[in-house]
Structures are given as C-alpha cells and as structure tokens.
N, C-alpha and C positions, 0 to 999 in steps of 0.2 A: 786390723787396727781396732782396738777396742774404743768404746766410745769415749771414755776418759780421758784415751790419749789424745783424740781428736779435737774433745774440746779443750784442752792442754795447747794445743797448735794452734786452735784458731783464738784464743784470747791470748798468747803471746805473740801472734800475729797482728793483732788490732791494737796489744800495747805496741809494737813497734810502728807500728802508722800513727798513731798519738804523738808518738818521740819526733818521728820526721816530720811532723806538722811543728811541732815546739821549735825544731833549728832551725824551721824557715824554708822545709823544703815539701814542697806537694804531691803527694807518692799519684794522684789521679790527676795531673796536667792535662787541659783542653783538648791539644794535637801534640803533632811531631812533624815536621817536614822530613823525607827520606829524598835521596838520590839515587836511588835502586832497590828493588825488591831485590831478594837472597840471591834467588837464582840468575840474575845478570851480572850483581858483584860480585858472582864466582868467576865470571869469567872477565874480568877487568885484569891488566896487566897488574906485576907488581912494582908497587908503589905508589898505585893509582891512591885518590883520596873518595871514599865513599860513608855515606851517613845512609844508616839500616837501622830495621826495627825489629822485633819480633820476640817469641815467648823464651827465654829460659829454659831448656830439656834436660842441661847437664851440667855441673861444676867441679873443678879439681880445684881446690886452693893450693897453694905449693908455697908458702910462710911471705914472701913479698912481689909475689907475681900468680896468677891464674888461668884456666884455661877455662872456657866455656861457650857451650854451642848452644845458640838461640837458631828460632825456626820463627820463619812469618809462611803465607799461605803457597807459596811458591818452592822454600828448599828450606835446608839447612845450612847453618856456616861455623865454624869455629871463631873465635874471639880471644883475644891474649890481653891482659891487664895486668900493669906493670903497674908500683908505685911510682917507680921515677918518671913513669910516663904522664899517669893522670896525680901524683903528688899525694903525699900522705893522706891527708884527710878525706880524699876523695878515695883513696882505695878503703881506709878502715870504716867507711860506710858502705861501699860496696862489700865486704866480706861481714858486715854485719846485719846488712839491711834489705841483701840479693838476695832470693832463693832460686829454687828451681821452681817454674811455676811464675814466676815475674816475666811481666815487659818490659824491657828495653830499649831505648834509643842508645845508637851508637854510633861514632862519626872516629874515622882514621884511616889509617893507608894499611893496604895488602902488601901481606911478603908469605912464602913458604917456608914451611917448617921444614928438617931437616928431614922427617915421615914424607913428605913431598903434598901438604893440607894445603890449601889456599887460607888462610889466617888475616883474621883483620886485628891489628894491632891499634888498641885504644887509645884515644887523644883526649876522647872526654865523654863521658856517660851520665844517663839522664833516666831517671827512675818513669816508665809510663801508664805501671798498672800493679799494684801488689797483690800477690794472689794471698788469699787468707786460707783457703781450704788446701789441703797437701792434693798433688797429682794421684791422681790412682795406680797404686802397686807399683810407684815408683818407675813408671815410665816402662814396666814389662808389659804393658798392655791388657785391655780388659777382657775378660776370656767369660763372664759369668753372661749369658742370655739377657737375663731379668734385667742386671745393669744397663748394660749396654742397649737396651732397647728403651729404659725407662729415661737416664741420663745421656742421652743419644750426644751431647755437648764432649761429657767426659771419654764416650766411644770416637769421636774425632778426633780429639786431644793424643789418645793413648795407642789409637790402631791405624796408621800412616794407609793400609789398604782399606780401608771403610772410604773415606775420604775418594779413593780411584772410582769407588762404584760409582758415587755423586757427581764428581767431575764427567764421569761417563753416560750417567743419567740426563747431564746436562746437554753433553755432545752429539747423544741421539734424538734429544728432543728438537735442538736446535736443527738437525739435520732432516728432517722431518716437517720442519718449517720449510725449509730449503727445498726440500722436491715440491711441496704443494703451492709456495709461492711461486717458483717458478715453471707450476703448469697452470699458473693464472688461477689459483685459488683466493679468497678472498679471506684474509681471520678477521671473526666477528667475535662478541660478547652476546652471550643469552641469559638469562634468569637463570637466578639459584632460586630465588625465594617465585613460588607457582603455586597459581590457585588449584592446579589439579596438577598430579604425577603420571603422565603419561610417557610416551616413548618406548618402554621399556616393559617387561614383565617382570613387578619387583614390589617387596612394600618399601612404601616410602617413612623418612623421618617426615613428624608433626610437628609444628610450632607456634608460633602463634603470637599476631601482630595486635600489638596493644591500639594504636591508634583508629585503625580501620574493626577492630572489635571482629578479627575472623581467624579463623585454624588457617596456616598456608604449608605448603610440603618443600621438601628440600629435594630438586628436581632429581631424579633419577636417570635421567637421559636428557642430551642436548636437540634430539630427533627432530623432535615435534617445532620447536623455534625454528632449525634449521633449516626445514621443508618451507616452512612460510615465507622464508626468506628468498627459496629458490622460486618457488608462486611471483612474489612481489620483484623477479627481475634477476637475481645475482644468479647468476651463470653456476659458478663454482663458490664453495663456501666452506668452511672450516671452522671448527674451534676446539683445542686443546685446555680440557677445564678439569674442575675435580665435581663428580656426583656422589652420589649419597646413597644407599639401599639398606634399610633395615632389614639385614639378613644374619648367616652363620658366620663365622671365622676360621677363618684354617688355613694351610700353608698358599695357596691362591689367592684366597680373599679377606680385605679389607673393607668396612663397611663405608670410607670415604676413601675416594679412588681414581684413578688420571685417565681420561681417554680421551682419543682425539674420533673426532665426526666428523666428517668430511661426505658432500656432496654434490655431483656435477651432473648438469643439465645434457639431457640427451644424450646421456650414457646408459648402462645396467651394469648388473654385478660381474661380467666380462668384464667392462672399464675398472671395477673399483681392484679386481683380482690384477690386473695390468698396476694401478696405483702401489698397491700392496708389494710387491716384486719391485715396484720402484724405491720403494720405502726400503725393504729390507737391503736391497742393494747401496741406497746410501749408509746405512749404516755399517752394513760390511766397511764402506771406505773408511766411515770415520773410526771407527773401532780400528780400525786393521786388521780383521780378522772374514775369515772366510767361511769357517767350522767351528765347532765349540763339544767340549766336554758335558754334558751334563746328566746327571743323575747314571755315571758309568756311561752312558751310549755318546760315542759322536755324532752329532748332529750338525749336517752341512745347512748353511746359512744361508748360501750365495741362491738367487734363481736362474732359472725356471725351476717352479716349481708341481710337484705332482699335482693332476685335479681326478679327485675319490667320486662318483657320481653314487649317493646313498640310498638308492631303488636299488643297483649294484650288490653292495655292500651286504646289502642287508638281507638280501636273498639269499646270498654264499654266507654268512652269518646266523641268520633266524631261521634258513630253512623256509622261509615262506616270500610271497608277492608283496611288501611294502603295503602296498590297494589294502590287502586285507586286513586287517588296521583300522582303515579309513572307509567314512562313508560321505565321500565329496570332500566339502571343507571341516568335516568334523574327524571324531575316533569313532571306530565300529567298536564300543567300549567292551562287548563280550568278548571279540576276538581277542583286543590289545590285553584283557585279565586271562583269555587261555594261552598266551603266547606267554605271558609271565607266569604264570603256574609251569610253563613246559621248562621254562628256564627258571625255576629254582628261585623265582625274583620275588621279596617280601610286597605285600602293600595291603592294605585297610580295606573293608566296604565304604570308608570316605575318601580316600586315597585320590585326587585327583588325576585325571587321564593323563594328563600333561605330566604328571609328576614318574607316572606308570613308562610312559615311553622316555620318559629322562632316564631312566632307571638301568633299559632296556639298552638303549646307545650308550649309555656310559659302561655297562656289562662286556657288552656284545661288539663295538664299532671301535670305542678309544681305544681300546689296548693292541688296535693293529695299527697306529697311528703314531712312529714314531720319528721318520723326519717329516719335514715341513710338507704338507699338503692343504687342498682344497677340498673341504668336502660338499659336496654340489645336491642342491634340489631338493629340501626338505617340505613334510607336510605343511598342508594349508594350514591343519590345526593347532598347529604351535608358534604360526609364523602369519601375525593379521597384517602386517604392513606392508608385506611384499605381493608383486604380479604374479598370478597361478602362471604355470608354463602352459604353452598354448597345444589346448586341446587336452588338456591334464586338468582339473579344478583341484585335484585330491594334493597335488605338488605344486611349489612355487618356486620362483627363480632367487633363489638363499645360499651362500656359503657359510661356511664357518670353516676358521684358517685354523689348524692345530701342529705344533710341533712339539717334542718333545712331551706331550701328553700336555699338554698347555693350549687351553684354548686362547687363541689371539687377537682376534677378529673374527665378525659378525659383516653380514655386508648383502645386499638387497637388489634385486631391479623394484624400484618404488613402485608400490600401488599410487595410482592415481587417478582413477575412478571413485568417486566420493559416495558413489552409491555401494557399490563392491565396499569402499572401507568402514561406510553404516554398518553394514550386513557382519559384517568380520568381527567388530568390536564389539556390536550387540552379543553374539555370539562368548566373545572374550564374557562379558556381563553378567551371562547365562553361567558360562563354568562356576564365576564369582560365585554368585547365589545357589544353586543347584549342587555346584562340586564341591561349598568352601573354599574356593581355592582363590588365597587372597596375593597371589602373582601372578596378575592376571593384565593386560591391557585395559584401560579404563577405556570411554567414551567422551573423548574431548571434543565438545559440540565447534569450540571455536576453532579448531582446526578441520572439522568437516566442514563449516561453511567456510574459510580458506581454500579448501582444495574447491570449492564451487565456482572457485573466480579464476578457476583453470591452473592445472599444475601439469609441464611439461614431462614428456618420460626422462625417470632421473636417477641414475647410480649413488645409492651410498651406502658408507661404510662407517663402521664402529672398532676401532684398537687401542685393546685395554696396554694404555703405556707401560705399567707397571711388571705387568706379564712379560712384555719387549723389553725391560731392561733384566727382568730377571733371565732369561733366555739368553742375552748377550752376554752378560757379568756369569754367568753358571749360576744363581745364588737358586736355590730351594724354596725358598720361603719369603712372600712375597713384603714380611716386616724388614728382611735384609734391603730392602731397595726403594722402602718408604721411609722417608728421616726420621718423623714422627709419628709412626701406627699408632691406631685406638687398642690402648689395653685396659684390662680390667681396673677397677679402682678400687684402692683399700683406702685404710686410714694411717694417719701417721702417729705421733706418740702425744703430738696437739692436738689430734680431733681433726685434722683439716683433711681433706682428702688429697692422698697423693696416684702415680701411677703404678701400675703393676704388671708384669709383663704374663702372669696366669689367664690362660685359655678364656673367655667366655664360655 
C-alpha cells in the first residue's frame, strides 16, 4: 500500500468518525457490558440470548443482510445482520460505518447455519472502537521480521500463533511460580536502580538520579539482594524480574532480560539441580509436551536429566588436565594462550583470560551438548561466588544447565566465608585493571559486611526465562519470545525517533 493510499484511508476514516459524532452517535463509548467471551457463546445452545464484543476480522455484505466474524481474546464467532432484524437505519450505518478492523458490541440469539457455524444473529449493534489505520495485508498475516518485531501490536492482530507463544510464556512462568511456592519459597522485590552492579559478570547500564546528584546502575543480577536476604533469616527466596547487561545482541541475547533467582538455605547446587528438574517437569505438564523439535534435533524435556562433570569433558576434549589451565583460584595464563594457539582459537595480547577460556568451552564442550544436561565443577577463576569443592581450590561446586545448545541456568553451592569472597572479588578487581576486562564481578563492600553477620550454607540458582520459553515454543531467536525487544533506532520522516528491527 503505497502511502497516498494510506493516507486516503485514514482521513476518510476520521471524516467518518466526525459524521457519527454529528448524528449523535459516539464511535469511542466508555464500556460495554458482555455476557460471555467468544469462546463460551460458542458453546451456548441455539437460541440462547448472548451479548459479545470483539474486533471485526471479516465481512460479506450480501445487499440487505451480512455476514461477519469478530474475534475478542478468547475465539472467534460469526455474526448475521439482517435489516429486518436490526431495522433500516441501523443496518445502513452499519454497512457504511463497520469496517474490518472495528469493535463491536453485539447482543442476540444463536442459531446454525445450514454450513453447520454457530451464528449469532443480531438484535442490536453498538459501534465500540473505530479503527482509522487499515489491518495489515488484509488479515493474511505479517510475514516481514522488521514489522512484526517493531509493531509487535499489529503482529498479534494479524498472526493467531504469535499470541500461543505469549499465552505459553505465561503458563510457564505461572507454573514456575507454582513449584517454588509450593516448596516454601518466598517471592520478594529487589532493586533495579543500585549503587553498584554486582552479582553478575556484565557491564551494567548508567543513569543517573537528579535528586540525590549520583550515577546509579541498572542492576544486572538479583544475587547479591537475594543472599542478604537469606543472611537476614528467609529460609528460601525467589524473584522473577527483568535485568539489564550492556552487552552484544544476537539470537540468545537481549540486553533487558527475565530471570528467575531462587535460593534455599542449607542446600547446594545438588538441591538447586533437584529444583531445576522440578521446574522442567512442571512445565512439561503445563505445555503438554514431553519432547520438542528444535533447530532439527529432538530434544527430550522430561527429567532426569544427564550430569556432564567438566574436569571430564574437557580432558577427552582439550587433550589435557583442566589443573593445567589453573594456578589455584586463578589461570596459568601461559598454559590457557598454548592450549588456544593448539586449538586454532583467535585472541589479543589484551584478550582477557576469562574471555580466552569462554572461547575454549564454547569451541570445545557446547557442540557435544545437545539434550538437556548438567555441566558440573567449573574453575575458581571464572566463578567468585561459589564454594571451591573440597580439597580442589582450582574447582568449585557450579552448574550450568544447557540443552539444545542453550545455555539455561547457572546455579552455585554459595560462598559464604566472607574472607574467601574478599580474596575472590579483589581478584575479579585485578583482572578489571590488569586484563581490562570490564565483565568482571565488582567488590561490593556492603555485601561482604552482610556475609560477616553470618550467611548459612545456601543453594542457588539463576534461569534465563527467556531461554526456557524459547526451548519450549521451538522459536530460534530469542526476539520471538520477548513482546517488545530492544532494536536499533532510526528516524522517522518527522525527525522523531522510531524502532527498527536492524542488528546492533
């Protein structure tokens, strides 16, 4: 549709809302009282008498009677408007004044067509929203990326299965709620706006609060709240929120992002691996599904599920001991750059070590990682928050859950020696300054004196939701499963800045 004709549409659609304002009638009414959503007056006997709302999808005129299906959030329905029903004047504003794309109120009795439809036959009709913009491509659905990510409204409108994902996004989170509530978890609220960004190894967004005259971050992990919380008494704890990482983009990641944090007193990452398996298992229920398609492989859902131990791995992998790598809690940084020179693996003389053995696992470990497992026991040096394994300083007790090449979850036996977590984070501090390497764990002093007022042994766990619903749904990319992703911004043809669905 070229633009002309567009704006052809939408000013013969605003004179028509002018007109219906002149004969006294109000195309945008307050409310509407219904007696059933779509999907329950389908199933009302015929004759029954029902009053429904919902959008316009389709119309046949046919010279003194019509046919037409409105849709509210629940189904569709057909409709039949008769003049002798609703009486002249009321039909020649409805074939003047309806389109496709309008709201509806509408109150009559069911009967079936001779097709065998459920049909609601009109008594009286009620204008409750006029659309000025035409539908897109005429109700065949939007098929262009860029739109449909940008106008994510007109992608519900137009695609019946975008809608399933959301609805499903919703059923797993809910369900999700459901196993941690009822193993006596507690949902709490923590900061978004933090004097410092800890938790996490990430940069953070800056911003900056006018009243108090200081930079604050947009937290990157719930972690660090969370832990205090378990110090100050709460057994078990949770919270489902959105963080923030000023990072890359790509079919994984979104720079604002859902995860749920969950932690229970006098557990380890055994309990949080036992949680995880509970998680996935409700969701099996509520999805209805057991297995899944995705990216060609099937992928089973259900647990138990395998546990990878990465001292293992990485030996039938790398060809060498893990250890050598490592010197205690740090990297034997010679060894970790000959171990990536033997494998082919790019990186800088400023290349951080952390970045070097990212490099190395993602090469070397993911690509044997395709149903659901645990991968167990990673280095001290990339892992300050968690308990070394005993008699190990060089490993700590760490998962990371991956299926599908999807990393899922992150999940700890907690450090809780506050001298051990000094030592670790100064360290983090060191790579900072020393390596540049600004994804790093900070040093949050108010949390090391927290852990001084005594912090019990404690399981927890991190699962990127986002990840979990694309897993469930099949979808690639993790913009299919976020309503509104951060896309690039351009300009519009006023100067103002619109969205744009082009890569960062």
């Amino acid at each position: 549709m070229t633009g002309n004709t567009l704006n052809e549409i939408v000013n013969n659609n605003y004179r028509k809302i002018h007109e219906l304002r002149e004969s006294g009638i109000e195309p945008y009414p307050r409310r509407f009282k219904v007696s059933h959503n779509i999907s329950v007056a389908r199933e009302l006997s015929e004759d029954a008498f029902a009053i429904i709302a919902g959008r316009v999808v389709l119309m046949r005129l046919m010279g003194k009677a019509a046919f037409a299906h409105i849709k509210d959030g629940s189904g569709k329905m057909q409709i039949y408007v008769k003049k002798d029903n609703i009486g002249e004047e009321n039909y020649d504003l409805f074939k003047k004044s309806v389109h496709v794309g309008d709201f509806l109120g509408i109150e009559g009795k069911l009967f079936v067509t001779h097709t065998g439809e459920k049909t609601l036959k009109v008594s009286k009709l009620t204008i409750l929203s006029k659309s000025i913009r035409p539908l897109p491509e005429k109700w065949h659905g939007l098929s262009d990326a860029e739109t449909r990510y940008r106008e994510r409204h007109l992608d519900l409108i137009s695609n019946e299965d975008i809608k399933k994902i959301f609805m499903g996004r919703s059923a797993i989170i809910s369900a999700i709620r459901s196993v941690l509530d009822c193993a006596d978890y507690v949902e709490v609220e923590t900061p978004v706006l933090c004097g410092q960004a800890g938790g996490a190894a990430a940069r953070p967004f800056i911003t900056f609060h006018n009243v108090y005259k200081t930079e604050l971050y947009l937290r990157i992990a719930t972690e660090l709240h969370l832990k205090k919380l378990v110090i100050g008494g709460f057994d078990g704890v949770y919270e489902i929120g959105r963080v923030f990482r000023n990072e890359g983009i790509d079919a994984n990641h979104n720079p604002e992002f859902t995860t749920l944090e969950a932690y229970r007193a006098y557990s380890d990452y055994n309990g949080m691996a036992e949680l995880l398996e509970m998680v996935f298992s409700k969701c099996c229920d509520v999805m209805k599904i057991d297995s899944i398609d995705y990216n060609g492989a099937k992928i089973n859902l259900k647990p138990p599920f395998q546990r990878i131990f990465l001292p293992e791995v990485w030996k039938r992998k790398c060809g060498q001991d893990i250890h050598e790598i490592l010197n205690g809690k740090t990297f034997n940084k010679t060894n970790l750059r000959k171990l990536a020179d033997s494998l082919h693996i790019e990186y800088t003389p400023t290349t951080p070590s952390a970045k070097i053995f990212e490099r190395v696992f993602d090469l070397k470990i993911i690509p044997e990682i395709k149903q659901p497992a645990f991968i167990m026991d990673y280095p001290t040096a990339v892992t300050p928050l968690a308990k070394c394994k005993i008699g190990d300083e060089a490993l700590v007790e760490r998962f990371e859950f991956y299926a599908a090449g999807l990393e899922l979850a992150n999940a700890y036996t907690e450090l809780n020696d506050p001298e051990d977590q000094k030592e670790r984070l100064l360290e983090q501090m060191r790579q900072r300054d020393e390596e540049r390497n600004q994804e790093t764990d900070i040093l949050d002093k108010d949390f090391i004196e927290a852990m001084e007022y005594g912090m019990p042994p404690t399981g927890g766990i991190g699962i990127g939701i986002d990840r979990l619903i694309m897993l469930f749904t099949g979808k690639p990319t993790i913009r299919e499963v976020v309503l509104f992703p951060l896309l690039k911004g351009n300009k519009n043809t006023d100067g103002g800045p619109v969205i744009d669905n082009t890569l960062l």
